[in-house]
RODO-2510 file (C-alpha; in nm, 4 decimals, decimal comma):
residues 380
     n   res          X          Y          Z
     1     x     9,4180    12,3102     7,9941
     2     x     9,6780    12,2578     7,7892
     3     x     9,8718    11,9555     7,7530
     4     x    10,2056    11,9087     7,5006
     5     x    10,1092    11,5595     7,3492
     6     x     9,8640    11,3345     7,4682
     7     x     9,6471    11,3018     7,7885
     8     x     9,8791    11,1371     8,0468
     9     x    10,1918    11,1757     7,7729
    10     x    10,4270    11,1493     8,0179
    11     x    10,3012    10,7899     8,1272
    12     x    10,3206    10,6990     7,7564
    13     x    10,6195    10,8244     7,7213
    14     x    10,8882    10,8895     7,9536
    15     x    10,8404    10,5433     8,1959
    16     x    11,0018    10,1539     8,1435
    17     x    10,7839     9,8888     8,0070
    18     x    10,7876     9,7098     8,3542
    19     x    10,7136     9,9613     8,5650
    20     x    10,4379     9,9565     8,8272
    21     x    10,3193    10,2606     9,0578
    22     x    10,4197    10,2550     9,3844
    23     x    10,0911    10,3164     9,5520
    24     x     9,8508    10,0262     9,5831
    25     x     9,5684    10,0847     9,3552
    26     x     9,2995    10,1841     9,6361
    27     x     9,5296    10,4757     9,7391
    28     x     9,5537    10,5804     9,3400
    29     x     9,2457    10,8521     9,3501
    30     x     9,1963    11,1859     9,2074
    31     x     8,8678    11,4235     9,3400
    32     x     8,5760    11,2493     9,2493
    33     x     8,7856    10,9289     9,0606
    34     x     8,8511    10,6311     9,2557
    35     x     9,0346    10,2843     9,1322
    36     x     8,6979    10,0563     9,0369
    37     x     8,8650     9,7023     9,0007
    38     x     8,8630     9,3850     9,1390
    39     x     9,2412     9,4184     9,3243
    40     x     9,2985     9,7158     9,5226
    41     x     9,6051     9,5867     9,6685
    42     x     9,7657     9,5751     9,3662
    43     x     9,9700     9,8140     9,1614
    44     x     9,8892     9,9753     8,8284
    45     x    10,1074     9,9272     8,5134
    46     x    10,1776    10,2031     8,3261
    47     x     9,9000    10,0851     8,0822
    48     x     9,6556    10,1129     8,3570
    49     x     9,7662    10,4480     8,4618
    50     x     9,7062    10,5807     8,1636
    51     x     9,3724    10,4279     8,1147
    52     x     9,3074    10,5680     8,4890
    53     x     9,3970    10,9864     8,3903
    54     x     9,2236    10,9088     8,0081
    55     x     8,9134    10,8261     8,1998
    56     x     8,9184    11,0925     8,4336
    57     x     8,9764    11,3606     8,1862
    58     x     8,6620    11,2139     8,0213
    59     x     8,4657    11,1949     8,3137
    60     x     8,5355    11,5570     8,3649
    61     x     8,4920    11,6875     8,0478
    62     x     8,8070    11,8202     8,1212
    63     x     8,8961    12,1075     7,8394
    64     x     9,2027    11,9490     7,7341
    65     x     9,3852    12,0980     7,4550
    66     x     9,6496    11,8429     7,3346
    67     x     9,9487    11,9053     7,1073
    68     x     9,9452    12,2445     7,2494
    69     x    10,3577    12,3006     7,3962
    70     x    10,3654    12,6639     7,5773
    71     x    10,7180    12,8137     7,4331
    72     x    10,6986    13,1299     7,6816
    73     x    10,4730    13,2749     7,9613
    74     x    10,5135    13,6471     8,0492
    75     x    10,3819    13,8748     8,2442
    76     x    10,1731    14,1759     8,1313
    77     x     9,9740    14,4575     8,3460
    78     x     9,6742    14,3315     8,3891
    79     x     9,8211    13,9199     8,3819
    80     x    10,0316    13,6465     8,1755
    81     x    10,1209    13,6103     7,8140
    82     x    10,1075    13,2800     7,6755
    83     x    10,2564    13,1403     7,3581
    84     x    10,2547    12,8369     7,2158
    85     x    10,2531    12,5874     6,9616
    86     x     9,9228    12,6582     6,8196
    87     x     9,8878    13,0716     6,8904
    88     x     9,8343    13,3459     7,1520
    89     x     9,6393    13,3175     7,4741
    90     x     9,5950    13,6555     7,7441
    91     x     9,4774    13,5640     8,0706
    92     x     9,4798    13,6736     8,4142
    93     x     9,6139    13,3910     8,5893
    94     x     9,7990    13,0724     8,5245
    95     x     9,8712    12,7148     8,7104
    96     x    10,1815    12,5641     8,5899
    97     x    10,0610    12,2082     8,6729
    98     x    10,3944    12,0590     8,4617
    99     x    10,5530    11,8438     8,7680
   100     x    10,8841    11,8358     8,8927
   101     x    11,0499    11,5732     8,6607
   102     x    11,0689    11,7151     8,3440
   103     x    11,4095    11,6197     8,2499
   104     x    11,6986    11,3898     8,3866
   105     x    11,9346    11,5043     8,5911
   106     x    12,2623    11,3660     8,5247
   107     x    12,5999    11,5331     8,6622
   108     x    12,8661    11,7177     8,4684
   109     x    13,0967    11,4583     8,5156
   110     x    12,9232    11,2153     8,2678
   111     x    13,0778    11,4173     7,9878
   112     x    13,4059    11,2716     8,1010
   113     x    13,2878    10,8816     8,0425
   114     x    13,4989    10,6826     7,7471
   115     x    13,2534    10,6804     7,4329
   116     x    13,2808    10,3087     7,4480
   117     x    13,0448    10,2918     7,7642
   118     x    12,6517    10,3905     7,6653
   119     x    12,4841    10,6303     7,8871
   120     x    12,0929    10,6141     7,9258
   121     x    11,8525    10,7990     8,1499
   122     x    11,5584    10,6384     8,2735
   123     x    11,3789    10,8452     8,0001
   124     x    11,4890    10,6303     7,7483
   125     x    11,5105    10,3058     7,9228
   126     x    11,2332    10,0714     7,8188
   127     x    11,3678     9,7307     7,9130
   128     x    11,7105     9,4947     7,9216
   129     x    11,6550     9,4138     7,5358
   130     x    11,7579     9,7709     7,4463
   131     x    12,1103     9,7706     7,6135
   132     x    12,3698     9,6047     7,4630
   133     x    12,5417     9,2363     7,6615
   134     x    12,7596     9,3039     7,9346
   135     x    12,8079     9,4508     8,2898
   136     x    12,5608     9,7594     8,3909
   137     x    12,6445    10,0259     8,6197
   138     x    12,3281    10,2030     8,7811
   139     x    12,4048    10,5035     8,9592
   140     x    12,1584    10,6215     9,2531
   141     x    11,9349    10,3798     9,4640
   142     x    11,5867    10,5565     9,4556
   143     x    11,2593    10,3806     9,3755
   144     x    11,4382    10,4037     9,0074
   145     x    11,7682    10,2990     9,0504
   146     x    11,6706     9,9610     9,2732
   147     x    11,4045     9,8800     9,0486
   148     x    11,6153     9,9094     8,7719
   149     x    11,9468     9,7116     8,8470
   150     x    11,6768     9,4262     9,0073
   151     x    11,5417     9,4008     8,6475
   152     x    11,8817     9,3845     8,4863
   153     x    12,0165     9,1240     8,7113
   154     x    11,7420     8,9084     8,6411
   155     x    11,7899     8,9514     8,2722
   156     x    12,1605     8,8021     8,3669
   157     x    12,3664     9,1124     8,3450
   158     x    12,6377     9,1687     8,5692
   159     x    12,5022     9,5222     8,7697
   160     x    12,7000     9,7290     9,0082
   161     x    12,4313     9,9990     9,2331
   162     x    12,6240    10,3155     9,2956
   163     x    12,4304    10,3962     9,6289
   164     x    12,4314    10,7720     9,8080
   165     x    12,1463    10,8726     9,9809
   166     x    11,8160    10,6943     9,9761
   167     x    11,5201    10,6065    10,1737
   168     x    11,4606    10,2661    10,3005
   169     x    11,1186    10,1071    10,3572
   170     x    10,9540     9,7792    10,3982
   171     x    10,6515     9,6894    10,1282
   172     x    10,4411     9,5619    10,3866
   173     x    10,4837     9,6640    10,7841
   174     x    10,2484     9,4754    11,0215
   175     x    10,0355     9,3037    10,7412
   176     x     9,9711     9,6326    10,5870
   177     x    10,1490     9,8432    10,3030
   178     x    10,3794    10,0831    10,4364
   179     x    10,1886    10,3371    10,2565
   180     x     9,8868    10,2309    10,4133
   181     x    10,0784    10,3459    10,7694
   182     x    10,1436    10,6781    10,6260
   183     x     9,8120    10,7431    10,5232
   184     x     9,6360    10,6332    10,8310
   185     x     9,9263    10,7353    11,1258
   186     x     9,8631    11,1095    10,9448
   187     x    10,2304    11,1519    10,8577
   188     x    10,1003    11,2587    10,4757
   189     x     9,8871    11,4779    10,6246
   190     x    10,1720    11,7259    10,7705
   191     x    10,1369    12,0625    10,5891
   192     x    10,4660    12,2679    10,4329
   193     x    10,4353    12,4944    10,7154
   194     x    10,5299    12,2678    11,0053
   195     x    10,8188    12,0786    10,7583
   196     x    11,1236    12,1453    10,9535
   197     x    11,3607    12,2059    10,6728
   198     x    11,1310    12,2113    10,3805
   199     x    11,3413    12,2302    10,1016
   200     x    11,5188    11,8927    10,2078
   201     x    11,2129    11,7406    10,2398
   202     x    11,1136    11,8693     9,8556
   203     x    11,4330    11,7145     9,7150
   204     x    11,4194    11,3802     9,9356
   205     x    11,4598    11,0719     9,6709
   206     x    11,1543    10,8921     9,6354
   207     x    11,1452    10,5813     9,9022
   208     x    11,3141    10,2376     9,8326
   209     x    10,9743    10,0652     9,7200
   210     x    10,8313     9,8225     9,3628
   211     x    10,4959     9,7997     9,3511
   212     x    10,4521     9,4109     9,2853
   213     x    10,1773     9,1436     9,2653
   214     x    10,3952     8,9640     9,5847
   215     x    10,4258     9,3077     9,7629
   216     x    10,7792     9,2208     9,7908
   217     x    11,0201     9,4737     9,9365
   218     x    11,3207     9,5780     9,7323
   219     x    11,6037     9,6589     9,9403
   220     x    11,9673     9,6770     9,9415
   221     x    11,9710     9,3514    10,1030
   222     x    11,7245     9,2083     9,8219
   223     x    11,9586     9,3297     9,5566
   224     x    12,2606     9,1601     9,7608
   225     x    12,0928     8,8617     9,7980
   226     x    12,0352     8,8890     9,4340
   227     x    12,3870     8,9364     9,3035
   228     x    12,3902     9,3247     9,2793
   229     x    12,7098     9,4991     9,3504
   230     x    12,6958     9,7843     9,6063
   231     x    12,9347    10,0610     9,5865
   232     x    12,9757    10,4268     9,7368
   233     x    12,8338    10,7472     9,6076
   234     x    13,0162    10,8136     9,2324
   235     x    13,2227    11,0937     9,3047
   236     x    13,4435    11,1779     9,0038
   237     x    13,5973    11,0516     8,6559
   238     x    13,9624    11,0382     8,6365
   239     x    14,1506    10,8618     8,3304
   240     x    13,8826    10,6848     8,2944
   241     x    13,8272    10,5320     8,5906
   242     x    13,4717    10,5837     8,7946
   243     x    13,5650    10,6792     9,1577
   244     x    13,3318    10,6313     9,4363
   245     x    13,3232    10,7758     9,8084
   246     x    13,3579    10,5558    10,1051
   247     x    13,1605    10,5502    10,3947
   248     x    12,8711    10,2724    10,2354
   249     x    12,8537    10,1530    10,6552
   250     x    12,7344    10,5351    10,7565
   251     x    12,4824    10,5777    10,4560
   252     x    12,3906    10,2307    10,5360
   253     x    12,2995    10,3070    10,9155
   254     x    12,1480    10,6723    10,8970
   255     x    11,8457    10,5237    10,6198
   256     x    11,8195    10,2093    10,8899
   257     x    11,7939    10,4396    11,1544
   258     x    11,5231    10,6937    10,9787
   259     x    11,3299    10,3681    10,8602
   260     x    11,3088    10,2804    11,2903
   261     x    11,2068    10,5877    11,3766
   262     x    10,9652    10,5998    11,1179
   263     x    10,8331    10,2444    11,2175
   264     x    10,8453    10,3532    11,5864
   265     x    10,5539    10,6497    11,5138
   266     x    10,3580    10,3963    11,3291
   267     x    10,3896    10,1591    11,6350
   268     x    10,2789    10,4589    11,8734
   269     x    10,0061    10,5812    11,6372
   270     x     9,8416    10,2023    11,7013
   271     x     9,9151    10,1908    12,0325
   272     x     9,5684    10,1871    12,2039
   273     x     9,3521    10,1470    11,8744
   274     x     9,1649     9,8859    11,7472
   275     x     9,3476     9,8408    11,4279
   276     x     9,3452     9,5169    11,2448
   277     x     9,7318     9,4860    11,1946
   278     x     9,9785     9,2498    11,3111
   279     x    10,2317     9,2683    11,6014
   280     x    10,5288     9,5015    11,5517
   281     x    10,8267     9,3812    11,4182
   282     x    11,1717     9,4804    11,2938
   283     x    11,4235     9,4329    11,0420
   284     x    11,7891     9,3099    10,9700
   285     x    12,0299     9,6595    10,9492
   286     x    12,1338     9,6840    10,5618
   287     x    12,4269     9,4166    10,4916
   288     x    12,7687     9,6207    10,4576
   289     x    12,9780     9,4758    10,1772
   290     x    13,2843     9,2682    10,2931
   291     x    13,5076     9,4905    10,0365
   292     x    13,3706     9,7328     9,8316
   293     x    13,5675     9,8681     9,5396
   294     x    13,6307    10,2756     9,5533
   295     x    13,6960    10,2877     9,1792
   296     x    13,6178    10,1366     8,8324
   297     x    13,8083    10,1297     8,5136
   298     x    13,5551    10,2219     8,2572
   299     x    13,7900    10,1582     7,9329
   300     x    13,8304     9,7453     8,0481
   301     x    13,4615     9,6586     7,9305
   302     x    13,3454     9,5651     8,2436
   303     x    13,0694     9,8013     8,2219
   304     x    12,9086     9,8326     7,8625
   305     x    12,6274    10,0452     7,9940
   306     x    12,5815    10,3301     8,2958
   307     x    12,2301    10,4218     8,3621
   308     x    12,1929    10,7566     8,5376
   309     x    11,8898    10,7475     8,7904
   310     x    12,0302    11,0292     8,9358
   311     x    11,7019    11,1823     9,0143
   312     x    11,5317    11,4785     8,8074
   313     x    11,4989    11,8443     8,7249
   314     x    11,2319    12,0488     8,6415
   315     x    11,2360    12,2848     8,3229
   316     x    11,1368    12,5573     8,2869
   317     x    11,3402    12,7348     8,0342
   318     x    10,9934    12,8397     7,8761
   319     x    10,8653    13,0545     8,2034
   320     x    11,0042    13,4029     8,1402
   321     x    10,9021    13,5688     8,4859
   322     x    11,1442    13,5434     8,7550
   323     x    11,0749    13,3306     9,0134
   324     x    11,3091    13,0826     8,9802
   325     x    11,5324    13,0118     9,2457
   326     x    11,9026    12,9739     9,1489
   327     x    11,8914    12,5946     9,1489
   328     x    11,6125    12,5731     8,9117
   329     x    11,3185    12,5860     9,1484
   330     x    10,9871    12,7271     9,1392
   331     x    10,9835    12,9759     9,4309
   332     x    10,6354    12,9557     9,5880
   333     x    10,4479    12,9308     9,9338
   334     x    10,2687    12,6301     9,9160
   335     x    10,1248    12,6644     9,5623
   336     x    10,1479    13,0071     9,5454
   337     x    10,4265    13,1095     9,3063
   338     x    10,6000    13,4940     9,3937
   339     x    10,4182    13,6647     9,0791
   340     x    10,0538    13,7732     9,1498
   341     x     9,8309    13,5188     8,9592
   342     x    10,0551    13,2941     8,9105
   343     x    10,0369    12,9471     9,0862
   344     x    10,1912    12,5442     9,0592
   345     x    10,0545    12,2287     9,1372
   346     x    10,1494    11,8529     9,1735
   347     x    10,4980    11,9407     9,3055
   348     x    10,6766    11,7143     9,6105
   349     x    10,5441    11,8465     9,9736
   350     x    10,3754    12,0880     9,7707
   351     x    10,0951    12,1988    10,0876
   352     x    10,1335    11,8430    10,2543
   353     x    10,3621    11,5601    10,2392
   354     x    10,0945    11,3443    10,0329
   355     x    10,1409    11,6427     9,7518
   356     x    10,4037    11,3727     9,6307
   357     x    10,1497    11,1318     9,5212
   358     x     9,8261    11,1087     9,2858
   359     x     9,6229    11,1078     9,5606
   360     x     9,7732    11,4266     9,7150
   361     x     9,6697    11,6649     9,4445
   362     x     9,2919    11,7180     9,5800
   363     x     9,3759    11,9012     9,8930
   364     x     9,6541    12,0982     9,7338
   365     x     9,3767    12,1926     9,4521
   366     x     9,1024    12,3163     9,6561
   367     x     9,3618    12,5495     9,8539
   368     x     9,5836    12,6599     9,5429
   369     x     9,2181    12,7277     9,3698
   370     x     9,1142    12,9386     9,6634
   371     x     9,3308    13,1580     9,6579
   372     x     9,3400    13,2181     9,2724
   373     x     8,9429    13,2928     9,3313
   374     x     9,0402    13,5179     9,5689
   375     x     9,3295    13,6781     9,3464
   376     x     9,0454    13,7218     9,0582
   377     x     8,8087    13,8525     9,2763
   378     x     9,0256    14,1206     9,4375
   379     x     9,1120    14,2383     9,0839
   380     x     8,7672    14,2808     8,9484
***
């Protein structure tokens, strides 16, 4: 196994001070490795998380190989190539088990922001101290982007959301977390083969959700309530000036409409059972802004800072075989990448829906491992 810094190094490295997982700690497993403290309904810190995949790896006995970065895999006759940081390695199979969010993905446009405004990914965000005083402009309104302008507005900036599409859920539905409903209703458990447009579902954002000691959710609404400007999907830069798309009330009502329906499968999954949950219930449609501004003069020092959590990319600028599609993506059949031996894991909707999660990597494993048995045993 080889890893490019440290045992969980991207926990260490590449996540905010404040952040929390979004699964509640009983739900944060891996095969044989369960959470073992005294609040399951809570939600790691990033400390914890990394204390929870150093233990594991120990655990295991895991062959980890840190400070090892792979610079190129090829293929060869008889398998792959594999260079890196600290030699040569020949082998007849590899599982590129790198993850989907290996660097930021920020649109062209950026390049046309004044120099005056600061531009920071959420790879190099650690916490409202860093940024300099003034008004923040957060651009997308994932998991990221609402935790992010919440933080900031309670720091006392002035923060504007630009919002396109996202996924809207409540923390807790019926006296249980939301992810406890997907878990038990079997929603996770839908495989890649019965997705109806699987490569949507692979680049959905990740859901509108903070993991919090209060299990609070963290909606559009919240942020209004808070003081958080919403505006429309940043389209362009002109002279300057940030423009946005219209049409906040229709983005609004499609995410209310796929949070009901999503509710309504919960409601008929417990229909009938004997589950200890509360009534069901429903909640207020997202609050449309009054006015909302379609553009934003970037040169007046409104905004000091724009913080792109745009979503990510992954990279793989090392992998010289070709099966890359021409967006970037692995091309691969549930695991199983188009080169013979070659294979990925811990990618979104990967074999299942779950695949997104920690907890979703054990099913994907034993399948993805199958098959490479069978590969090696085929060739032998």
């Amino acid at each position: 196994m080889l890893e490019r810094g440290e045992v969980a190094n991207s926990w260490r490295r590449e996540r905010w001070d404040s952040l929390r997982l979004l699964t509640p700690n009983w739900l944060s497993r891996l095969p044989g490795h369960e959470y073992a403290g005294s609040d399951p309904d809570d939600y790691m810190t990033m400390g914890e998380v990394v204390e929870f995949v150093e233990r594991y790896a120990t655990v295991t006995r895991a062959p980890v190989q840190t400070g090892t970065n792979v610079t190129s895999v090829r293929r060869t006759d008889d398998g792959y190539h594999v260079t890196t940081s600290r030699g040569e390695i020949s082998c007849r199979t590899v599982v590129i088990a790198s993850g989907a969010c290996n660097q930021p993905s920020v649109p062209q446009f950026a390049d046309a922001v004044p120099a005056s405004v600061r531009q920071v990914t959420p790879f190099d965000y650690r916490g409202p101290g860093q940024l300099p005083d003034g008004g923040v402009l957060v651009v997308g309104a994932s998991a990221t982007g609402v935790q992010l302008a919440a933080e900031l507005r309670r720091s006392g900036r002035p923060v504007t959301l630009s919002v396109g599409e996202h996924v809207r859920l409540p923390r807790l539905y019926r006296g249980r977390d939301v992810l406890w409903w997907m878990d038990a209703s079997g929603v996770w458990d839908q495989r890649h083969d019965e997705v109806e447009d699987l490569t949507r579902a692979r680049r959905l954002p990740s859901p509108q959700l903070v993991g919090t000691p209060e299990r609070s959710t963290l909606d559009l609404n919240a942020l209004t309530a808070m003081g958080v400007e919403l505006v429309g999907r940043w389209a362009a830069v002109r002279d300057g000036c940030a423009l946005f798309s219209g049409g906040l009330r229709n983005v609004f009502s499609l995410a209310d409409l796929k949070m009901r329906r999503l509710l309504d499968t919960f409601d008929a999954w417990a229909a009938g059972r004997d589950a200890d949950v509360d009534p069901p219930e429903r909640f207020a449609p997202t609050q449309v802004p009054e006015k909302s501004r379609w553009q934003l003069d970037l040169r007046s020092g409104e905004i000091r800072t724009i913080i792109w959590a745009t979503g990510y990319r992954p990279d793989y600028r090392w992998l010289h075989v070709p099966v890359i599609d021409p967006k970037g993506h692995l091309r691969h059949e549930g695991g199983t990448v188009d080169s013979p031996g070659l294979y990925a894991l811990g990618l979104p909707v990967l074999r299942r829906r779950r695949s997104t999660f920690i907890h979703g990597i054990e099913d994907d494993a034993h399948e993805v491992i199958t098959h490479l048995t069978q590969h090696l045993a085929a060739k032998s």
